[in-house]
mmCIF file of the N, C-alpha and C atoms, coordinates in Angstrom:
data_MODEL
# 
_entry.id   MODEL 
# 
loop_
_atom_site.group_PDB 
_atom_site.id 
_atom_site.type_symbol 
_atom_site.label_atom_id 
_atom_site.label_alt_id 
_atom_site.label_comp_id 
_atom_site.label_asym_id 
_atom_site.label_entity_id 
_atom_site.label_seq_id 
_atom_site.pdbx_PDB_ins_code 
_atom_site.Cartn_x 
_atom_site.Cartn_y 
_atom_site.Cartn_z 
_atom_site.occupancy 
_atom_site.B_iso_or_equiv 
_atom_site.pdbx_formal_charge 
_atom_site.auth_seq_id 
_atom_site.auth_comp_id 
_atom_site.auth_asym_id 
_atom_site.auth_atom_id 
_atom_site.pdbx_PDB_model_num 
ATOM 1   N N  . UNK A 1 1  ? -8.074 52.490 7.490   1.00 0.00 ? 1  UNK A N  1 
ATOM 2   C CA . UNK A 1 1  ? -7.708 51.104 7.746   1.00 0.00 ? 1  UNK A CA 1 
ATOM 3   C C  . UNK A 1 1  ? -7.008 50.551 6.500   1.00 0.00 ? 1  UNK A C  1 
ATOM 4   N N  . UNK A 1 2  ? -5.994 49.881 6.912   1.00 0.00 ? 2  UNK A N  1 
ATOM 5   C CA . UNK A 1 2  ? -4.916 49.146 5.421   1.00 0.00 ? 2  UNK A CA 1 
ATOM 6   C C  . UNK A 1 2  ? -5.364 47.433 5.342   1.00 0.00 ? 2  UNK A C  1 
ATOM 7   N N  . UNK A 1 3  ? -5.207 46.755 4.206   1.00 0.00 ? 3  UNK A N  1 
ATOM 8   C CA . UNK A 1 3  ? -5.781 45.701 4.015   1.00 0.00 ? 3  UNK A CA 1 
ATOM 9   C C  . UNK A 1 3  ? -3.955 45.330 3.764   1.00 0.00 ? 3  UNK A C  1 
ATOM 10  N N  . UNK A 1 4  ? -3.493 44.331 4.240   1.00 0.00 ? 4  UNK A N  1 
ATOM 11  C CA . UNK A 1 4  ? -2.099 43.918 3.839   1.00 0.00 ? 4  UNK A CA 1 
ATOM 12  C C  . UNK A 1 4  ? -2.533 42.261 3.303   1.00 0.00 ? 4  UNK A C  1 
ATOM 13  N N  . UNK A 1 5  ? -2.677 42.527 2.011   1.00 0.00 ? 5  UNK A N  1 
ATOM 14  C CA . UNK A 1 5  ? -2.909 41.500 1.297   1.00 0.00 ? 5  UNK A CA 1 
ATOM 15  C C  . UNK A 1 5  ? -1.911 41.154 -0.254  1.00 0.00 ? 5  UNK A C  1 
ATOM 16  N N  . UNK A 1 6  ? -2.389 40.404 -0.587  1.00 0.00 ? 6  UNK A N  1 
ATOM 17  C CA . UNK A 1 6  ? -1.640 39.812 -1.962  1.00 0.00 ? 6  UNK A CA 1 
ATOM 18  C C  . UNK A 1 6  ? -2.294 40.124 -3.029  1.00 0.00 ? 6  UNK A C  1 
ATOM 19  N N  . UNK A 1 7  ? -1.919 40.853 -4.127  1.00 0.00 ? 7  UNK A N  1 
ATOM 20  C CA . UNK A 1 7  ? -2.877 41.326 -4.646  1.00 0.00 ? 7  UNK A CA 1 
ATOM 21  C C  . UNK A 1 7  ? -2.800 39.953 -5.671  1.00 0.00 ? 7  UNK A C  1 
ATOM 22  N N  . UNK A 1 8  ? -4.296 39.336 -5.970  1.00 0.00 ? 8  UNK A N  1 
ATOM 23  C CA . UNK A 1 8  ? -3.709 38.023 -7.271  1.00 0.00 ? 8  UNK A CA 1 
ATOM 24  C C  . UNK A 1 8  ? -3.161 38.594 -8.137  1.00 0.00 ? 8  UNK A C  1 
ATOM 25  N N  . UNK A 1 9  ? -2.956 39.677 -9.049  1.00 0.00 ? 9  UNK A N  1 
ATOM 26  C CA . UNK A 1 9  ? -2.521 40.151 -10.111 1.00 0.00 ? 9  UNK A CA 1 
ATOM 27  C C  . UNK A 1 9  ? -1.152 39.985 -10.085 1.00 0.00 ? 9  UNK A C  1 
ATOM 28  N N  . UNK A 1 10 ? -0.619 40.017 -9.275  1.00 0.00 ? 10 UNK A N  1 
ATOM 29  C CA . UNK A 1 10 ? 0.939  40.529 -8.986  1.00 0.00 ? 10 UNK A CA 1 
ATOM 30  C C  . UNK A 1 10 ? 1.790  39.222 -8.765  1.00 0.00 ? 10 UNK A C  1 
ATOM 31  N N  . UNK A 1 11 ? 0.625  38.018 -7.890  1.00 0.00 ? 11 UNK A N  1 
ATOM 32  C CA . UNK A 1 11 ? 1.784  36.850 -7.665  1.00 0.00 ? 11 UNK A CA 1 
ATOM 33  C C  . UNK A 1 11 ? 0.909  35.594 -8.360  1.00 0.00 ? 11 UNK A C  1 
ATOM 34  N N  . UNK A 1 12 ? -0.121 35.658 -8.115  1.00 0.00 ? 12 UNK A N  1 
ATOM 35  C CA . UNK A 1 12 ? -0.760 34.117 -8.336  1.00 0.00 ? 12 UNK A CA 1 
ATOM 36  C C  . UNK A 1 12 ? -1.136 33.989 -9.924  1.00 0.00 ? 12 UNK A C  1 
ATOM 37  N N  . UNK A 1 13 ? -0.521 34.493 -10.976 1.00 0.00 ? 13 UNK A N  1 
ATOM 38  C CA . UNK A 1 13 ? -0.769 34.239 -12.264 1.00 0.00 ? 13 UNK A CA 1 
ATOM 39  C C  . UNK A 1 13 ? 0.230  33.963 -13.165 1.00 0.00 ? 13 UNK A C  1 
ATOM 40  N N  . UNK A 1 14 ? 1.229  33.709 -12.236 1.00 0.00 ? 14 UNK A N  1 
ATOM 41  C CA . UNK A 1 14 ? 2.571  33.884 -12.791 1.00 0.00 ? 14 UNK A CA 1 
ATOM 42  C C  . UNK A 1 14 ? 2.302  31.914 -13.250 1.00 0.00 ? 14 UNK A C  1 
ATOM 43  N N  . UNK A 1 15 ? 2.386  31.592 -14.361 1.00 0.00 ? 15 UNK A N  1 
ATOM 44  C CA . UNK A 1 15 ? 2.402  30.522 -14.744 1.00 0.00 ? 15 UNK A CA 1 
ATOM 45  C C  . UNK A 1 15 ? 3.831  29.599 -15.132 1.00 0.00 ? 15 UNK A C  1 
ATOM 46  N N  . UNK A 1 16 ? 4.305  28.448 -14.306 1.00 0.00 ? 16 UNK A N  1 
ATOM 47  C CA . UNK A 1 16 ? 5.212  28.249 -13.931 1.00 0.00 ? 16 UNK A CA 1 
ATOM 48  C C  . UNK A 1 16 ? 5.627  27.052 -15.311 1.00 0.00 ? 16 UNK A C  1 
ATOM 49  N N  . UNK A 1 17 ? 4.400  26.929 -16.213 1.00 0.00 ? 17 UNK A N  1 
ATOM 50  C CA . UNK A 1 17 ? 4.143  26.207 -17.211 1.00 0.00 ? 17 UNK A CA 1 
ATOM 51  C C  . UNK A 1 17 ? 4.946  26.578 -18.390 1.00 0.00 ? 17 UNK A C  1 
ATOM 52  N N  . UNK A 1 18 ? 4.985  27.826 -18.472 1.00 0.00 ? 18 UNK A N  1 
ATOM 53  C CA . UNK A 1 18 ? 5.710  28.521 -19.222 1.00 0.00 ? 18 UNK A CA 1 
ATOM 54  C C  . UNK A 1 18 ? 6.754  29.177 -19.093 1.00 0.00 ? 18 UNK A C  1 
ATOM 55  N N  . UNK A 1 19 ? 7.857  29.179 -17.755 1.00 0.00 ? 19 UNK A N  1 
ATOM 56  C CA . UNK A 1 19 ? 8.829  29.603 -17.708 1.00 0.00 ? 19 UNK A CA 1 
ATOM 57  C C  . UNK A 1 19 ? 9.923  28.657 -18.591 1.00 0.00 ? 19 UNK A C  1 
ATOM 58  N N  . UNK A 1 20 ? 10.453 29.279 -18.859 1.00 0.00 ? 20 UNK A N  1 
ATOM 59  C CA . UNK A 1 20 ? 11.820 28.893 -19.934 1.00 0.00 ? 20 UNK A CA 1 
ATOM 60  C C  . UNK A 1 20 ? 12.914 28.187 -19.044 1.00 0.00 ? 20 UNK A C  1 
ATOM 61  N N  . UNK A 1 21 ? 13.028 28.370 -17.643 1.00 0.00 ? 21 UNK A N  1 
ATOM 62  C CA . UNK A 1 21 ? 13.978 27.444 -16.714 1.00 0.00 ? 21 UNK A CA 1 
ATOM 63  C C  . UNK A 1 21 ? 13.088 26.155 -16.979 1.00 0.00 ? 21 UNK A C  1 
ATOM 64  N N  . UNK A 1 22 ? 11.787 26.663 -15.990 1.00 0.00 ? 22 UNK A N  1 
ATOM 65  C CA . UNK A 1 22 ? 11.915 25.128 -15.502 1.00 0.00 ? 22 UNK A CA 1 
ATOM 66  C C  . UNK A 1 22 ? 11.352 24.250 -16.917 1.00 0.00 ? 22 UNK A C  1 
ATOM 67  N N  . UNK A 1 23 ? 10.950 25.126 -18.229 1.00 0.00 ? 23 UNK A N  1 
ATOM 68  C CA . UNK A 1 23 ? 11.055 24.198 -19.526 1.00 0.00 ? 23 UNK A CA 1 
ATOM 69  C C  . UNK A 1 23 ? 12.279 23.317 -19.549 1.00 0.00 ? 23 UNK A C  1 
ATOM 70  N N  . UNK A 1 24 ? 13.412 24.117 -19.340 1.00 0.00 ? 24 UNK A N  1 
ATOM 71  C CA . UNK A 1 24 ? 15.026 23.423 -19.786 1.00 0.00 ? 24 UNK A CA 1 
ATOM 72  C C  . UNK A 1 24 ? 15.336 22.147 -18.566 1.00 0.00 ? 24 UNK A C  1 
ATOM 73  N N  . UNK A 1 25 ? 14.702 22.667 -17.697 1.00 0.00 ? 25 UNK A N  1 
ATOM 74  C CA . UNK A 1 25 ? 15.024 21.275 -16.424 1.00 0.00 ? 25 UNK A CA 1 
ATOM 75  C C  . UNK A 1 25 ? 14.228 19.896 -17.015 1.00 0.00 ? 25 UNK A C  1 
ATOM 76  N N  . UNK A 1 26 ? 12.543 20.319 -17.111 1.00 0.00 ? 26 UNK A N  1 
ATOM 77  C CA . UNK A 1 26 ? 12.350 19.365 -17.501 1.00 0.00 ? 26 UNK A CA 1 
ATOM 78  C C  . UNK A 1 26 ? 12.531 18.296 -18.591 1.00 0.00 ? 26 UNK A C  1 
ATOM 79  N N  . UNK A 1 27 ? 13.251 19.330 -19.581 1.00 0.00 ? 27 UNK A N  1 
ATOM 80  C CA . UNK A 1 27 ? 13.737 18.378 -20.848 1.00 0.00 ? 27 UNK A CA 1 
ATOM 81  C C  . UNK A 1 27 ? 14.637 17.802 -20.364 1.00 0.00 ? 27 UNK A C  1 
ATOM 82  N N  . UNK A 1 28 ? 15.694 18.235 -19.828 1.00 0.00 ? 28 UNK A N  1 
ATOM 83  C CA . UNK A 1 28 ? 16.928 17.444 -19.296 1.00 0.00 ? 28 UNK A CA 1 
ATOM 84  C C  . UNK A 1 28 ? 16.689 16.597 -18.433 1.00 0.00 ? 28 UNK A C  1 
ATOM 85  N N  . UNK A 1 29 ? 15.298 16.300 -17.387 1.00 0.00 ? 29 UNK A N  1 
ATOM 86  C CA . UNK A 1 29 ? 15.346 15.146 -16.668 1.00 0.00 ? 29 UNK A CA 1 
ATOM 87  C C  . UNK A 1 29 ? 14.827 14.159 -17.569 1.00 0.00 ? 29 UNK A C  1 
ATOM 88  N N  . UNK A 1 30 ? 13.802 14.907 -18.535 1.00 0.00 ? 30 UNK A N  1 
ATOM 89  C CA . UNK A 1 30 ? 13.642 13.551 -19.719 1.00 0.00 ? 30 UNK A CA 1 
ATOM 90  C C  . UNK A 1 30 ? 14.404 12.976 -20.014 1.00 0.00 ? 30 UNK A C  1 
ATOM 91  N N  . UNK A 1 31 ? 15.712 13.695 -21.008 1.00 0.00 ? 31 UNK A N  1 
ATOM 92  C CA . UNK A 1 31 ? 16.614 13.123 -21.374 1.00 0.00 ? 31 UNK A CA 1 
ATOM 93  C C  . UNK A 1 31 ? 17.248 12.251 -20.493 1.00 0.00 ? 31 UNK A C  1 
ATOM 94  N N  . UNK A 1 32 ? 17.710 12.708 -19.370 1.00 0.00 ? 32 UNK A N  1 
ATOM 95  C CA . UNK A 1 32 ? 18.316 11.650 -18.053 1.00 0.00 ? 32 UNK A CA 1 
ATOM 96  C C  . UNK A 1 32 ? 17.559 10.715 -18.198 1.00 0.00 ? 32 UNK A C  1 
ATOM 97  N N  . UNK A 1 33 ? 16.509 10.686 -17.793 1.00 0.00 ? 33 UNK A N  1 
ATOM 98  C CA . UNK A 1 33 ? 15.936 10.072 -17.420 1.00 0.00 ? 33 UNK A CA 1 
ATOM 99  C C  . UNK A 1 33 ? 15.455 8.633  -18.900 1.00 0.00 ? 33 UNK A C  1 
ATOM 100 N N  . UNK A 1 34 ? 15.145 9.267  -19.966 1.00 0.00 ? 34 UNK A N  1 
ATOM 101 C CA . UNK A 1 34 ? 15.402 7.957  -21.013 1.00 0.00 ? 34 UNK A CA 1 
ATOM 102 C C  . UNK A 1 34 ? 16.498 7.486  -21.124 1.00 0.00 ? 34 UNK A C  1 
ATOM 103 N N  . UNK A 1 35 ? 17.905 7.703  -21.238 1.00 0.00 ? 35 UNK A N  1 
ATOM 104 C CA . UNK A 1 35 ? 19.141 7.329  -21.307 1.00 0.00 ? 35 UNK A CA 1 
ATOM 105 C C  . UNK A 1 35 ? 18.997 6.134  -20.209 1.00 0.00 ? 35 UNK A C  1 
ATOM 106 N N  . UNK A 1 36 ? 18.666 6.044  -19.128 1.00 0.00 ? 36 UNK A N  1 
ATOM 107 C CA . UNK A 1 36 ? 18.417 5.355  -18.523 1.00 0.00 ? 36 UNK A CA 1 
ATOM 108 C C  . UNK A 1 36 ? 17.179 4.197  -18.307 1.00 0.00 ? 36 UNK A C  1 
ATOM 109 N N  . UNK A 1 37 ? 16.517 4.589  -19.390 1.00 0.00 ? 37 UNK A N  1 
ATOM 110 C CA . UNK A 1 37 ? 15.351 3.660  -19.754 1.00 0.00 ? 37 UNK A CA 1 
ATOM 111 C C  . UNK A 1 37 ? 14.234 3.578  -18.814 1.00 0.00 ? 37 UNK A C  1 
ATOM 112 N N  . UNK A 1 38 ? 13.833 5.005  -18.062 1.00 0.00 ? 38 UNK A N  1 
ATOM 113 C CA . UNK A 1 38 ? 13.082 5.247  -17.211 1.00 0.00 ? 38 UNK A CA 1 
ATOM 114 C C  . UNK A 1 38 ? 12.725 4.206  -15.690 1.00 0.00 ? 38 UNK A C  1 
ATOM 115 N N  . UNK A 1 39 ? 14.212 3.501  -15.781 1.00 0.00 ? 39 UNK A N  1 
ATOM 116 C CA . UNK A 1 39 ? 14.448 2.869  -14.475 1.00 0.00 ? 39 UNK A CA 1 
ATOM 117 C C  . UNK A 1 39 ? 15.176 3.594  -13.009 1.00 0.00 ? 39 UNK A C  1 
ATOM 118 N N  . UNK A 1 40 ? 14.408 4.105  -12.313 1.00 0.00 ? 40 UNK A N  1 
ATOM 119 C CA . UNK A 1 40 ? 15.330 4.289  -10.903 1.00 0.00 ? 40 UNK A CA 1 
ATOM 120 C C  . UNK A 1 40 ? 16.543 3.604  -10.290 1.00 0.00 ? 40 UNK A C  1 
ATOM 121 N N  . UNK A 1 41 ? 16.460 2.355  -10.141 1.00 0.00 ? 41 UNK A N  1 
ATOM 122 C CA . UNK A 1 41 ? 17.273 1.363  -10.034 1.00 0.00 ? 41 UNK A CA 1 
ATOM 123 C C  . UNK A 1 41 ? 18.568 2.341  -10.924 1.00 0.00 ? 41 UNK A C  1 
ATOM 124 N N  . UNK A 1 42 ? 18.404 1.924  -12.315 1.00 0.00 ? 42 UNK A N  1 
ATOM 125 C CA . UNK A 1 42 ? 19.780 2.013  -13.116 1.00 0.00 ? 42 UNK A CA 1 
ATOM 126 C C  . UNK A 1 42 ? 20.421 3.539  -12.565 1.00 0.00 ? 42 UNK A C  1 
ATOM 127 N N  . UNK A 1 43 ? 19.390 4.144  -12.831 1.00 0.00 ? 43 UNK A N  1 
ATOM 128 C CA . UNK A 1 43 ? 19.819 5.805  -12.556 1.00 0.00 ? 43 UNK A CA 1 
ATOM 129 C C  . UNK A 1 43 ? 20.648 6.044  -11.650 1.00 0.00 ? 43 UNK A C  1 
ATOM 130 N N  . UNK A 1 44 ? 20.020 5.260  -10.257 1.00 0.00 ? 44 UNK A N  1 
ATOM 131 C CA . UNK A 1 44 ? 20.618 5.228  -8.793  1.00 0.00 ? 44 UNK A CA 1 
ATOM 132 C C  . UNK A 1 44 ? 21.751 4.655  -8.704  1.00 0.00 ? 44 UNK A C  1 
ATOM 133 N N  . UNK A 1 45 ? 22.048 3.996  -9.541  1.00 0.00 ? 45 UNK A N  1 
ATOM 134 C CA . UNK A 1 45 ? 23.227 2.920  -9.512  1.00 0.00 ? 45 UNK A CA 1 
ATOM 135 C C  . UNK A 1 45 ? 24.515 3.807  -10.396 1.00 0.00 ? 45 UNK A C  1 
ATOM 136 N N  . UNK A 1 46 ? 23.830 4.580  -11.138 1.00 0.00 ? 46 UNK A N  1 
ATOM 137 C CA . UNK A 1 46 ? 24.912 5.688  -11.796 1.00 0.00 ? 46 UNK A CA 1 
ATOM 138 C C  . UNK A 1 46 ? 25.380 6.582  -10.983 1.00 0.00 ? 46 UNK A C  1 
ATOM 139 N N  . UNK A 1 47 ? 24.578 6.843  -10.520 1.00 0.00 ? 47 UNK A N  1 
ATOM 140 C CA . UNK A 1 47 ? 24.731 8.377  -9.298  1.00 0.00 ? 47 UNK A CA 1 
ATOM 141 C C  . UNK A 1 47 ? 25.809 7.852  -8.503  1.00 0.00 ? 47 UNK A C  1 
ATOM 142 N N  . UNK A 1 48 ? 25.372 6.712  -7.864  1.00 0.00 ? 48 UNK A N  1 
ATOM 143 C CA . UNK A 1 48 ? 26.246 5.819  -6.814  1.00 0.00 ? 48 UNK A CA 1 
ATOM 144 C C  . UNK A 1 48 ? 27.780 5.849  -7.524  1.00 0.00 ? 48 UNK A C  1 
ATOM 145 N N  . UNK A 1 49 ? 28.088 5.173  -8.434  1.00 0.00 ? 49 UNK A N  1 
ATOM 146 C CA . UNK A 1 49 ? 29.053 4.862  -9.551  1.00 0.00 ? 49 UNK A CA 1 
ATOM 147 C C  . UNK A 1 49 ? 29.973 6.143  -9.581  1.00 0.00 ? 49 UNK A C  1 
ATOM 148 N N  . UNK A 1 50 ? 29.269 7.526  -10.242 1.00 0.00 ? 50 UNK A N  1 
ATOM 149 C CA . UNK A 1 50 ? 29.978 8.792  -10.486 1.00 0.00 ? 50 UNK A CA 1 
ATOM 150 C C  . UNK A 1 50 ? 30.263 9.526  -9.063  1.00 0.00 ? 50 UNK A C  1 
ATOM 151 N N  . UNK A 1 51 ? 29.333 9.188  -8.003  1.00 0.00 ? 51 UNK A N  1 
ATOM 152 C CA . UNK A 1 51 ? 30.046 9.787  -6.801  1.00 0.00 ? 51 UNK A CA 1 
ATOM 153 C C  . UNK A 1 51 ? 31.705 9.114  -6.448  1.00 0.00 ? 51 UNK A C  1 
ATOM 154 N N  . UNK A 1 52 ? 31.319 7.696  -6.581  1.00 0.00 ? 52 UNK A N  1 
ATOM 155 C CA . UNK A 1 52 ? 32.918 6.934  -6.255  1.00 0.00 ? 52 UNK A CA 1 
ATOM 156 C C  . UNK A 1 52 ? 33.982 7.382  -7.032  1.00 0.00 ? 52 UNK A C  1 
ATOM 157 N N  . UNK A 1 53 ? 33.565 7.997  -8.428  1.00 0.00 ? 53 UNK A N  1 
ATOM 158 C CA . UNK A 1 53 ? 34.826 8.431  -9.147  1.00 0.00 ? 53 UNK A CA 1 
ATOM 159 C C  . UNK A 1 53 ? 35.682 9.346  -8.907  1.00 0.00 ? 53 UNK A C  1 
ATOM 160 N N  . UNK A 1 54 ? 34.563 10.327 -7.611  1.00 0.00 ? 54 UNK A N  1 
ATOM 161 C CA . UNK A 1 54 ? 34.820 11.929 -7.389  1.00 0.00 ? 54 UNK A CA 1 
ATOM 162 C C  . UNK A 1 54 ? 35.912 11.288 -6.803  1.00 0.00 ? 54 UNK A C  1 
ATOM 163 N N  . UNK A 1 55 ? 35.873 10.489 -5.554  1.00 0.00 ? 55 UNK A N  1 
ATOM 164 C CA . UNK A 1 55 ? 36.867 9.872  -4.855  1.00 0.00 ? 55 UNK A CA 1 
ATOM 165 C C  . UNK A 1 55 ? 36.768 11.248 -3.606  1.00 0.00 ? 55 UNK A C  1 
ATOM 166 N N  . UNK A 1 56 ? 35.682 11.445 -3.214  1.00 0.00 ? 56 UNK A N  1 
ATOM 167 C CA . UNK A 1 56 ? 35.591 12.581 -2.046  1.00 0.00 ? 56 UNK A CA 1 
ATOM 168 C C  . UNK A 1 56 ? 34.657 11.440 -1.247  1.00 0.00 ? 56 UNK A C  1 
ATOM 169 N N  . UNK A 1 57 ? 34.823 12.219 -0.076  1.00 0.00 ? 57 UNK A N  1 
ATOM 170 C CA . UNK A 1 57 ? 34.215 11.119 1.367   1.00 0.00 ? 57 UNK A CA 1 
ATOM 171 C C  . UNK A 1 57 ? 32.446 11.327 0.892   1.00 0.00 ? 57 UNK A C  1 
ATOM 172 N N  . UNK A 1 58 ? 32.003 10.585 0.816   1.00 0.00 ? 58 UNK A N  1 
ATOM 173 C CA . UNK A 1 58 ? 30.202 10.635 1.209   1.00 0.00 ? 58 UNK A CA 1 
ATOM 174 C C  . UNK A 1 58 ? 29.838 10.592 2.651   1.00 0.00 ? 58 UNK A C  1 
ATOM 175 N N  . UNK A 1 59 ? 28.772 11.453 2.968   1.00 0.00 ? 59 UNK A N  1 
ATOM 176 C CA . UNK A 1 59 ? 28.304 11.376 3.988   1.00 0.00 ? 59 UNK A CA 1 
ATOM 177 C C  . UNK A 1 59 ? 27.531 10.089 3.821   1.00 0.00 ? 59 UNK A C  1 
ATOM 178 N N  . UNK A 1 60 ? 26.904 9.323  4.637   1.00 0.00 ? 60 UNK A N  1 
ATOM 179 C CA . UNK A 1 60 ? 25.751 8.933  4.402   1.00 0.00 ? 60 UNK A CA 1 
ATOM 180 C C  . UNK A 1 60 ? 24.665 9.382  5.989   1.00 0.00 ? 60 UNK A C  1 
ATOM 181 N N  . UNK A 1 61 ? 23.534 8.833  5.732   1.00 0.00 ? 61 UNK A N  1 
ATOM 182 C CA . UNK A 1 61 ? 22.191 9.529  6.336   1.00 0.00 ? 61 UNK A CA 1 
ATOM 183 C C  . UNK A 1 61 ? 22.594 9.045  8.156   1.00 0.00 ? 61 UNK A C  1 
ATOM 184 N N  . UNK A 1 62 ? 23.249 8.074  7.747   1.00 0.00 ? 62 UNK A N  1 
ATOM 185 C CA . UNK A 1 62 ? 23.216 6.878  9.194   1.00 0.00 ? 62 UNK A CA 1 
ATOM 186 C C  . UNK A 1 62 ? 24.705 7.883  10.099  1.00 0.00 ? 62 UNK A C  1 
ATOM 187 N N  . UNK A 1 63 ? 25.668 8.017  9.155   1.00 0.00 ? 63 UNK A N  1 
ATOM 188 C CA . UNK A 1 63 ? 27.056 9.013  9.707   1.00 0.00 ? 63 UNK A CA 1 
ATOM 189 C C  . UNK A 1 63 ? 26.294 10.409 10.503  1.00 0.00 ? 63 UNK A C  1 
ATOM 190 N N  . UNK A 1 64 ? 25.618 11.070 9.430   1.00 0.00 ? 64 UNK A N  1 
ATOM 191 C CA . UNK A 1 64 ? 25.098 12.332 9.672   1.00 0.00 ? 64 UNK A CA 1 
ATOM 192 C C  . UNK A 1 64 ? 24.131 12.139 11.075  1.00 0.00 ? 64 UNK A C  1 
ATOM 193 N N  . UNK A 1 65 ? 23.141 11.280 11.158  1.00 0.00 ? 65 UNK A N  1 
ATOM 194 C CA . UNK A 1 65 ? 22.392 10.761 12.576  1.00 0.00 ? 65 UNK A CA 1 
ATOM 195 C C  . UNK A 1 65 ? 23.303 10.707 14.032  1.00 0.00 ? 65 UNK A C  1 
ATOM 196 N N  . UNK A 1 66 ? 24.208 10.073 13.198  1.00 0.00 ? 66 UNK A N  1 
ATOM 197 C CA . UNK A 1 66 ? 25.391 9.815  14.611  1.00 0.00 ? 66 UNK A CA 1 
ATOM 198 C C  . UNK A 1 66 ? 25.878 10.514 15.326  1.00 0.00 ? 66 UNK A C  1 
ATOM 199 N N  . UNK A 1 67 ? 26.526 11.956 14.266  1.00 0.00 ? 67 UNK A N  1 
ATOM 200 C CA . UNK A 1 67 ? 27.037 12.570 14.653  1.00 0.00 ? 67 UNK A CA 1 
ATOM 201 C C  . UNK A 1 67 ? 25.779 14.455 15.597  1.00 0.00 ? 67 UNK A C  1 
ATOM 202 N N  . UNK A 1 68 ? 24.721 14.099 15.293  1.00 0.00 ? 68 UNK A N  1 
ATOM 203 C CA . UNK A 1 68 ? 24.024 14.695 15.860  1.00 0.00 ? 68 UNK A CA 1 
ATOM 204 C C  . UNK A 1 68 ? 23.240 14.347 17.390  1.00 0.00 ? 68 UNK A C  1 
ATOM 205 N N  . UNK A 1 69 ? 23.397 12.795 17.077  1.00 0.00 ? 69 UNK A N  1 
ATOM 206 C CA . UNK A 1 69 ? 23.517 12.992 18.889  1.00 0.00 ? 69 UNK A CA 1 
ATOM 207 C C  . UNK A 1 69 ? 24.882 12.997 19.713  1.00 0.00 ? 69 UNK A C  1 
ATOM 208 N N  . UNK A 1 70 ? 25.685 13.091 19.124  1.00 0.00 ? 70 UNK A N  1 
ATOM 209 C CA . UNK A 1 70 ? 26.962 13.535 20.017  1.00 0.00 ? 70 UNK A CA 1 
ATOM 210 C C  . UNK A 1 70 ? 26.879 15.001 20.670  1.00 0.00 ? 70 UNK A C  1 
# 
């Protein structure tokens, strides 16, 4: 008889605390994220701002709805 299991050794110790990516993400949302003075508002209002510069169409959530019940 075969046991098809996970062995913990192999996946569940992998500590995600110490990977070197998601170290570098989280410094960089710090940084984002103080530059902005840990306000959502401002942040959101940048995002908004640098999409208009792309000067490419935005979807938005309400377009995308629409076009799925067609």
């Amino acid at each position: 008889m075969y046991h098809f299991c996970v062995h913990l050794r192999n996946y569940w110790r992998y500590d995600m605390r110490k990977d070197k990516i998601v170290e570098q993400v989280r410094k960089n949302r710090e940084r984002l994220f103080a530059q902005f003075d840990y306000n959502i508002k401002k942040f959101s209002d940048f995002i908004l701002e640098a999409q208009m510069k792309e000067k490419r169409k935005i979807i938005t959530l309400k377009e995308m709805r629409s076009k799925e019940k067609k």
